[in-house]
C-alpha positions as CSV (number, residue, x, y, z in Angstrom):
1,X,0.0,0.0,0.0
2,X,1.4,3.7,-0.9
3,X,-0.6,6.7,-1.0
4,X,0.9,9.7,-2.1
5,X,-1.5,12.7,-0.7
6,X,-1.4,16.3,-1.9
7,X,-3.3,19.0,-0.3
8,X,-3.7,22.2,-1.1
9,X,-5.5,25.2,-0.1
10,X,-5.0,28.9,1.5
11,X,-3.5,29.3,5.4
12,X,-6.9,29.1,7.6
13,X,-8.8,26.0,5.8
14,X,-6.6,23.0,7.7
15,X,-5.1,21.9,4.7
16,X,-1.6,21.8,7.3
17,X,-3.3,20.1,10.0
18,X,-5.2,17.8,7.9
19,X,-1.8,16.5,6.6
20,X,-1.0,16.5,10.1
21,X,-3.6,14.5,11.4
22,X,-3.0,12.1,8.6
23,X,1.0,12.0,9.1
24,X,0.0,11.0,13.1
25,X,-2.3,8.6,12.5
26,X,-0.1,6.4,9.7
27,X,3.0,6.3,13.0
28,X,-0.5,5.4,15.4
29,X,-0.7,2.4,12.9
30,X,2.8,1.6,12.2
31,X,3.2,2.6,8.9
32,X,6.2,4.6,7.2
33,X,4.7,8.0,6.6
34,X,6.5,11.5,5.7
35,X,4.7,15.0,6.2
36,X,6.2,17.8,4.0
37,X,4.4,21.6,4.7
38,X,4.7,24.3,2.2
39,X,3.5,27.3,3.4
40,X,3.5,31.3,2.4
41,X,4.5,33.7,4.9
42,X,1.3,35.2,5.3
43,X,-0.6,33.8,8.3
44,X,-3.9,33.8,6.6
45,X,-4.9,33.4,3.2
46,X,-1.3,32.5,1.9
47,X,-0.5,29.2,0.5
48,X,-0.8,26.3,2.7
49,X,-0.3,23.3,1.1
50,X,1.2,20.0,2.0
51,X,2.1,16.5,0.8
52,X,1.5,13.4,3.0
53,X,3.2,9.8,1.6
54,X,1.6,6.5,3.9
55,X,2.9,3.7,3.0
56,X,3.7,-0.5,4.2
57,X,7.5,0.5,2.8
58,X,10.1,2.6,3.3
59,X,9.2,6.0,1.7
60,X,12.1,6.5,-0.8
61,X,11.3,10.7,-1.3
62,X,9.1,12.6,1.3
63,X,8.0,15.4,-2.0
64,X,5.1,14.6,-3.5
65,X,5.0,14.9,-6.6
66,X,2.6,12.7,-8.2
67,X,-0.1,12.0,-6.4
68,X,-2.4,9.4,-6.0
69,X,-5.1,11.6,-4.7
70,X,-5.3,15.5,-4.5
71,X,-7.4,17.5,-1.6
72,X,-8.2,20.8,-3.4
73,X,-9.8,23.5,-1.2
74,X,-10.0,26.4,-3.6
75,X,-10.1,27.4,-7.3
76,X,-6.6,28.2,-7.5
77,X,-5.3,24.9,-6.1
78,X,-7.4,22.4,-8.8
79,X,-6.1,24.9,-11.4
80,X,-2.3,24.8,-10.6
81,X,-2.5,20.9,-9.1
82,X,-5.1,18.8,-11.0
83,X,-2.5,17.8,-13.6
84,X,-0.1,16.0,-11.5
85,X,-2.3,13.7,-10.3
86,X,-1.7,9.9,-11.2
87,X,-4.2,8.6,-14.0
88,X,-6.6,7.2,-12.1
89,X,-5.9,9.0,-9.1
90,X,-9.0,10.7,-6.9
91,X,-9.1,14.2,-6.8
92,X,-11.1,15.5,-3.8
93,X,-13.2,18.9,-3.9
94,X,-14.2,21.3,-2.0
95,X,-17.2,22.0,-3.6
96,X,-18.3,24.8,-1.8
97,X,-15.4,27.2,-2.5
98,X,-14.2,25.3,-5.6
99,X,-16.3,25.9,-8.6
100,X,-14.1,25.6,-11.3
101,X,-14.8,22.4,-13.3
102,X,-11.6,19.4,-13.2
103,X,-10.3,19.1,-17.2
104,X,-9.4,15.7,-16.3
105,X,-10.9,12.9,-17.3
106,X,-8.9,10.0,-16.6
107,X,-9.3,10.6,-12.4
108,X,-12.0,10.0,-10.2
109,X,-13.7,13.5,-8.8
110,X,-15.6,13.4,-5.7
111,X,-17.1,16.8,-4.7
112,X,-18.2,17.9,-1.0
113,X,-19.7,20.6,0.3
114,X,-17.2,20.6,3.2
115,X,-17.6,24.4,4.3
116,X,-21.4,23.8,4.1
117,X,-21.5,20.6,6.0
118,X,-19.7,22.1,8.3
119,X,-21.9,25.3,9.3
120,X,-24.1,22.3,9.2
121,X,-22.8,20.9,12.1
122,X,-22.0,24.5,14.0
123,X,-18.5,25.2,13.3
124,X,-17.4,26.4,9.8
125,X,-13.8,25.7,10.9
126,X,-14.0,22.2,10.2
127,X,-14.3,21.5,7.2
128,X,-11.4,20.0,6.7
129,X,-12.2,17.2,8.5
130,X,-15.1,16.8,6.9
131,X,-12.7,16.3,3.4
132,X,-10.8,13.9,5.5
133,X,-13.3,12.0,6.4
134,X,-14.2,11.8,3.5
135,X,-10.8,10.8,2.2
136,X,-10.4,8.1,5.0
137,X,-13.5,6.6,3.7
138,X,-12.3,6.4,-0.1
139,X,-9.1,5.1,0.2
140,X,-8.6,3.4,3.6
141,X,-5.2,4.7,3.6
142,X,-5.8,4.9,7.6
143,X,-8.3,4.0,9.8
144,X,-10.8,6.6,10.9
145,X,-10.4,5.6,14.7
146,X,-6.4,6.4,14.0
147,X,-7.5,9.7,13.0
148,X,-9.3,11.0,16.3
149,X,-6.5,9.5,18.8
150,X,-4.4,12.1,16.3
151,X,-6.9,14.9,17.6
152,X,-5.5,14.6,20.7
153,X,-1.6,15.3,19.9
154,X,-2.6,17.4,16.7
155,X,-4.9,20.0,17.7
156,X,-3.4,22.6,20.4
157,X,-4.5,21.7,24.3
158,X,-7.0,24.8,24.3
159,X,-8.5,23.4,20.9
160,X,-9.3,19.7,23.0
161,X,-12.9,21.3,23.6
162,X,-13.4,21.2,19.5
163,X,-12.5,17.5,19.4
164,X,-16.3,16.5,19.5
165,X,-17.2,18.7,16.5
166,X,-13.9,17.4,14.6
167,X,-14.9,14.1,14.8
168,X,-18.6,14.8,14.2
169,X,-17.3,16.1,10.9
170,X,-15.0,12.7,10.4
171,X,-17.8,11.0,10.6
172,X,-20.0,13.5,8.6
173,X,-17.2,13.1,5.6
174,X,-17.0,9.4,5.7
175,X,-21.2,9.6,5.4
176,X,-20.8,11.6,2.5
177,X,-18.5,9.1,0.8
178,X,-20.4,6.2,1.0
179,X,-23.4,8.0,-0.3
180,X,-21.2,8.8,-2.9
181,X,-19.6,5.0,-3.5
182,X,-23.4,3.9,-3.2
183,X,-24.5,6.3,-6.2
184,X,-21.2,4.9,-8.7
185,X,-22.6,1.3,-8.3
186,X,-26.0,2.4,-9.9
């Protein structure tokens, strides 16, 4: 198993700490796992982008290059990163900032309304999480219960009281996904 992971999105939508949570919880399992950020000096609204490789193997180069599946959280990211994604690779929206449409056709595109799925649940701020979930769901690179023991050594100490919501929106994402699984069989 190898999963090359590439997120990308603006400092303030979790794209960092979603690669972080996914990093943590690939060492929770065992697995060989590098975390690369790439950020802008801005503190919000700069780039904040980062590549996450899981794998059963020794991880020959932590840059992600090609990946396997992309986490787009704005317009800008699908337009600069949709092309490096492996042919048949997932590329994973966030459909309700991203309205651009994907040119390509040989990956899979799942779309979420993370940002309103997560006003749905009463905090905006994670709707990363709900992406993840959603991610955890589609590939099974690591296990959902992996990723909220990561809440705990991710997210500050004074952010523990938001641990509830994040995993609310875990779950929420996963939900999604299988709804979405469920309507490629038909």
């Amino acid at each position: 198993m190898l999963e090359e992971i590439y997120i990308a999105g603006f400092g303030g939508q979790g794209a960092l700490s979603t690669g972080q949570l996914l990093a943590q919880a690939g060492l929770l399992e065992g697995k060989c796992v590098s975390y690369v950020p790439i950020y802008g000096v801005e503190k919000r609204g700069g780039v904040a982008n980062c590549g996450v490789t899981i794998s059963d193997r020794q991880i020959s180069s932590p840059i992600v290059t090609e990946p396997t599946v992309l986490v787009v959280m704005n317009n800008l990211s699908l337009l600069r990163f949709e092309h490096t994604v492996v042919p048949d690779g997932l590329i994973l929206i966030n459909s309700s900032l991203v309205d651009s449409p994907v040119q390509r056709s040989d990956a899979r595109v799942v779309r979420i309304e993370a940002n309103k799925e997560a006003e749905a649940l009463g905090d905006g701020k994670v709707a990363n999480n709900i992406i993840l979930g959603a991610l955890l769901s589609l590939t099974g690179v690591v296990t959902l219960e992996a990723v909220e023991k990561s809440l705990q050594k991710v997210l500050p100490k004074r952010h523990h009281k938001m641990i509830p919501v994040n995993v609310k929106a875990l779950e929420k994402g996963a939900e999604l996904a299988v709804a979405y699984k469920d309507s490629m069989k038909e």
